[in-house]
N, C-alpha and C positions, 0 to 999 in steps of 0.2 A: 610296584614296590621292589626296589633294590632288595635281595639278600641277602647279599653281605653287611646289609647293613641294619638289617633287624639285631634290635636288642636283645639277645634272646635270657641272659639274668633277669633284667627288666620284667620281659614279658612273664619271667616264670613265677617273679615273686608278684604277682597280679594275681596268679591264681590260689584260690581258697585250700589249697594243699600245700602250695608251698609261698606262703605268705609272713609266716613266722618265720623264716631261714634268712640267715643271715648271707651276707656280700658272698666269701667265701666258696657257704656251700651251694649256693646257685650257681658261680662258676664253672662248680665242680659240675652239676645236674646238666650246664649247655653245652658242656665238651662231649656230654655225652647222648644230645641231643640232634636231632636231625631236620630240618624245615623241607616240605614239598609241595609242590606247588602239583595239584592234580586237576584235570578237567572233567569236565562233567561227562561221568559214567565211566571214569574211571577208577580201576579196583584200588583198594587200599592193603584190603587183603582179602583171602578165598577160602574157601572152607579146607582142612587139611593142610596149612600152611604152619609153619614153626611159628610161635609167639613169644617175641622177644624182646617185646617193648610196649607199653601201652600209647594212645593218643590224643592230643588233643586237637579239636574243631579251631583253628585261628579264626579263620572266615570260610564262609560259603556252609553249606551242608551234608553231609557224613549219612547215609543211612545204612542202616546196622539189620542184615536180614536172612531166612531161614529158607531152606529150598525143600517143598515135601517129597515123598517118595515118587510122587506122581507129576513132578518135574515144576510145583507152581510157587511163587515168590511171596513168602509174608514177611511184610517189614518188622520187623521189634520194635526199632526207635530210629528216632530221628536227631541226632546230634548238633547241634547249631554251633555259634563261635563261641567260645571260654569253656565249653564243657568236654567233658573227657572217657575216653574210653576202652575197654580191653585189660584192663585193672588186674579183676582178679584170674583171667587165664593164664596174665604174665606169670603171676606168680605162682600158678597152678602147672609151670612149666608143660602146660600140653599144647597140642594145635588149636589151631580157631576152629570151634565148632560150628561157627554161626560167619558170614561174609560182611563186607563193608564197602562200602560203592559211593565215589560222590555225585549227589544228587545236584551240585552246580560247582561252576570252577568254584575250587579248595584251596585254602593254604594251610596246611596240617604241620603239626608240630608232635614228632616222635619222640620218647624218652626211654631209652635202655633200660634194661631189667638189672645188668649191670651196674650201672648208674643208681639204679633209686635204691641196690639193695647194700652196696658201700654207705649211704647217705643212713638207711635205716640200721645199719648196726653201728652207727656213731652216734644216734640220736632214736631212743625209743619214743620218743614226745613226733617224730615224726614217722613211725608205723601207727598212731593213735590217730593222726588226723587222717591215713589214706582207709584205715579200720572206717571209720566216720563216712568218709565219701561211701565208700563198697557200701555200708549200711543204706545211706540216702537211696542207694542206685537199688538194693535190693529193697527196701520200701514201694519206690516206685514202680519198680517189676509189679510187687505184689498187689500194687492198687489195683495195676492193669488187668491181673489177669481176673481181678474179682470183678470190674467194668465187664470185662467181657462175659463174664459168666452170667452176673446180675441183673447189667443195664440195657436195656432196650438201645437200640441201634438211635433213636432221638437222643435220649440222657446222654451217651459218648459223645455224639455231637454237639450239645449244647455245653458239657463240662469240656469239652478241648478249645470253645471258643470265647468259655470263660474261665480259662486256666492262667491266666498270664495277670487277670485284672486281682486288683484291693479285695479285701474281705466284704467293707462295707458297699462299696459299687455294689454287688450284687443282693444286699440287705439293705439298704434304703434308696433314696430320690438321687440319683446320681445325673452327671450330663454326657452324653453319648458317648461310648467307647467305639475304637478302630479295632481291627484284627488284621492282616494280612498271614493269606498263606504263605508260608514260607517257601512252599513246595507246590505240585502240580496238586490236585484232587484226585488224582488217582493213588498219588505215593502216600498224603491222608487217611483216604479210606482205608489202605491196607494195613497200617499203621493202628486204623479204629476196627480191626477187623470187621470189613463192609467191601463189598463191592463198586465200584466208582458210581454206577448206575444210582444205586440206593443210596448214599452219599450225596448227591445230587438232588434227587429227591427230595432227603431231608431238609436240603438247604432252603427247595424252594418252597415247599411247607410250611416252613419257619419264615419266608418271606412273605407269601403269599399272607399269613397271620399279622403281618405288618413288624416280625419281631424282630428281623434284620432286613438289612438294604444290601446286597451284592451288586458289586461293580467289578469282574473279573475276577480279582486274587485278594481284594479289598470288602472288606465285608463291617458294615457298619452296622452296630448295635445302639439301637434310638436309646433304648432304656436296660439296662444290665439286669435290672432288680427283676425288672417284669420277666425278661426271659429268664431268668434264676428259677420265676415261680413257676412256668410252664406247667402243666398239670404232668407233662409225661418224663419232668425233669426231678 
């Protein structure tokens, strides 16, 4: 993909933040916008670093992660293409507490603090929709941290491989769903806080019961409902 030749108005008014803005103020939003093109395992940003812009995933994968005292890497999240991240640091004007790395080539789309906060004092109907996103994003945090407290290391696993599918797939007679990792099984596991080992495991557990079929990074689910019912789900 040429750069110069990305649309980046286009692209901006695609996403569910800035969807309602008009010609104009999109304009305004990519002059003040950045495109990079990163390779895999390359930093986006690093712990202690100024935050002056939040971002979003164009393509490839973004993982978003925490270093403990004792030197060892736990992922947060995992960022894919349209979704966005670094929100509310930007405008908590402090460093990144937390790092960001891509986990395959990337083409990242950065937006000025500058930028979005010209755009929100000419339009309050546009601090309500990024109020809304930060909500979504803190919701989600908070599922997680109750998964981890909650759910047995199976339950994480079998709700991250039916997270993406219909309501009903997983409540009645449905016909096979796909999953593919997006990422390796290690960057997963850490992500489900689990070790890759147990990870693995549970996979093949679940196989072994006839509940899915793995083929590398492809994991086929014969019946969604049946694994929904799992006893330890």
């Amino acid at each position: 993909m040429d750069l110069s030749q990305f649309d980046l108005p286009r692209y901006l008014s695609l996403l569910p933040l800035f969807q309602e803005m008009q010609k104009p103020e999109l304009q305004r939003l990519a002059e003040g916008s950045r495109l990079r093109r990163l390779a895999r395992g390359e930093d986006v940003f690093r712990i202690g670093e100024p935050c002056t812009e939040f971002h979003v995933t164009v393509s490839g994968q973004v993982k978003l992660f925490a270093i403990s005292p004792q030197g060892q890497e736990k992922i947060i999240e995992i960022i894919g293409p349209g979704n966005s991240f670094a929100e509310a640091l930007m405008f908590l004007e402090r460093p990144y507490i937390i790092g960001a790395q891509a986990l395959t080539d990337t083409l990242l789309l950065s937006v000025s603090r500058d930028a979005v906060m010209r755009e929100a004092e000419r339009d309050p109907r546009f601090c309500m929709r990024m109020l809304a996103g930060l909500s979504r994003r803190l919701h989600g945090l908070v599922n997680d941290v109750q998964a981890y407290a909650l759910h047995s290391g199976m339950e994480r696993v079998i709700g991250y491989l039916l997270r993406d599918l219909p309501e009903d797939a997983r409540e009645g007679a449905a016909e096979a769903a796909s999953v593919v990792l997006p990422v390796s099984k290690a960057a997963i596991a850490s992500r489900l806080s689990m070790t890759p080992e147990y990870f693995s495991r549970v996979l093949h557990e679940l196989e072994s019961q006839g509940l899915i079929v793995i083929d590398k990074r492809e994991i086929t689910i014969p019946d969604p409902a049946r694994l929904a019912r799992h006893p330890l789900s």
